[in-house]
N, C-alpha and C positions, 0 to 999 in steps of 0.2 A: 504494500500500500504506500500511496504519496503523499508526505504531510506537507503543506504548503508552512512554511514559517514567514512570509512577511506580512510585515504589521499593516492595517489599513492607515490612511491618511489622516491628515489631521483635520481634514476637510467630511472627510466622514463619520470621523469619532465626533465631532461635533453636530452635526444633523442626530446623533443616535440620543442627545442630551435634550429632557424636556422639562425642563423643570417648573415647579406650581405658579401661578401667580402669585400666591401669599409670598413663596420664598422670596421669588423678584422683589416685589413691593418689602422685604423686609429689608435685606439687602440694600435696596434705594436708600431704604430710610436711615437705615445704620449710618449710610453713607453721608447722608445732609447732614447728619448729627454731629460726625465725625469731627474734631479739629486738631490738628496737628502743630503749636506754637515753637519754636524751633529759638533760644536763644544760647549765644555762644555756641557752645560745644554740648548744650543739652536738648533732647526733644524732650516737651510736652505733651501728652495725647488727653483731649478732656472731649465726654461726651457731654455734650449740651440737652438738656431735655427740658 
């Protein structure tokens, strides 16, 4: 028998991905929330709510 070993694309590993709309809309929102203040040589990470 013949095992194929190559990988599919990343162009099609991506179409196989379907994720919920809550997750999306979570994700969004983490995201707006997110702040990143960067002084000196320290980050800051604060979520805003």
């Amino acid at each position: 028998m013949e095992h194929l070993y190559t990988k599919p694309s990343i162009g099609e590993q991506l179409n196989k991905l379907n994720p919920k709309k809550e997750t999306l809309q979570f994700l969004l929102n983490y995201s707006k929330a997110l702040r990143i203040n960067k002084y000196k040589q320290l980050s800051f990470e604060m979520i805003l709510n």
